[in-house]
C-alpha positions in Angstrom: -23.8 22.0 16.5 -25.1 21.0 13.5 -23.1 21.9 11.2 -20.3 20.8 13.0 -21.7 17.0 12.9 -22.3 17.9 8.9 -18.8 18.4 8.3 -17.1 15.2 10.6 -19.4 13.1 8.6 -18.5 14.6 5.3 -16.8 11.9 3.6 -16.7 13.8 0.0 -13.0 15.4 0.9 -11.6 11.8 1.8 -13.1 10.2 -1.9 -11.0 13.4 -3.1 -7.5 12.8 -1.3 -7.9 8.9 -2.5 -8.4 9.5 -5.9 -4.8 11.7 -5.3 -3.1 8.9 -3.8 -3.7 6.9 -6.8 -3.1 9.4 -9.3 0.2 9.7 -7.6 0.9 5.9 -7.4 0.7 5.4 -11.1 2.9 8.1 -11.8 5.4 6.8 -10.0 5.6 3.6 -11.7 5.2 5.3 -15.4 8.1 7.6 -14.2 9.8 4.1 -13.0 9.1 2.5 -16.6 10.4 5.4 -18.3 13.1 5.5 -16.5 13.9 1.9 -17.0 13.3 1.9 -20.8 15.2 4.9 -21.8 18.1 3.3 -20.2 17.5 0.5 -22.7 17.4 2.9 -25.6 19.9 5.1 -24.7 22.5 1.8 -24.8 20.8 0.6 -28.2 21.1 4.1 -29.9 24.8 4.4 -28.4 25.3 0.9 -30.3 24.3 1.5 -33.4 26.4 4.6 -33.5 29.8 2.5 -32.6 28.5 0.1 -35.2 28.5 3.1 -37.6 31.8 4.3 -36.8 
């Protein structure tokens, strides 16, 4: 019985899946920005080339 109350008041695996949930929300929003900014590029670069042509 012990142990069982050890392990419910083990709060070391929630710190864990935290840390994940953050890790996971700032990818998203880099992927986001990336996402967002090579759109940007993508039209500049495409402009330059007309201008070349």
């Amino acid at each position: 019985m012990s142990t069982l109350k050890k392990f419910f008041n083990d709060e070391s695996g929630a710190t864990a899946i935290e840390y994940g949930l953050i890790a996971a929300g700032i990818a998203v929003v880099i992927i986001t920005a990336v996402n967002g900014l090579g759109d940007k590029v993508n039209k500049a670069f495409e402009t330059v080339r007309d201008e070349m042509k």
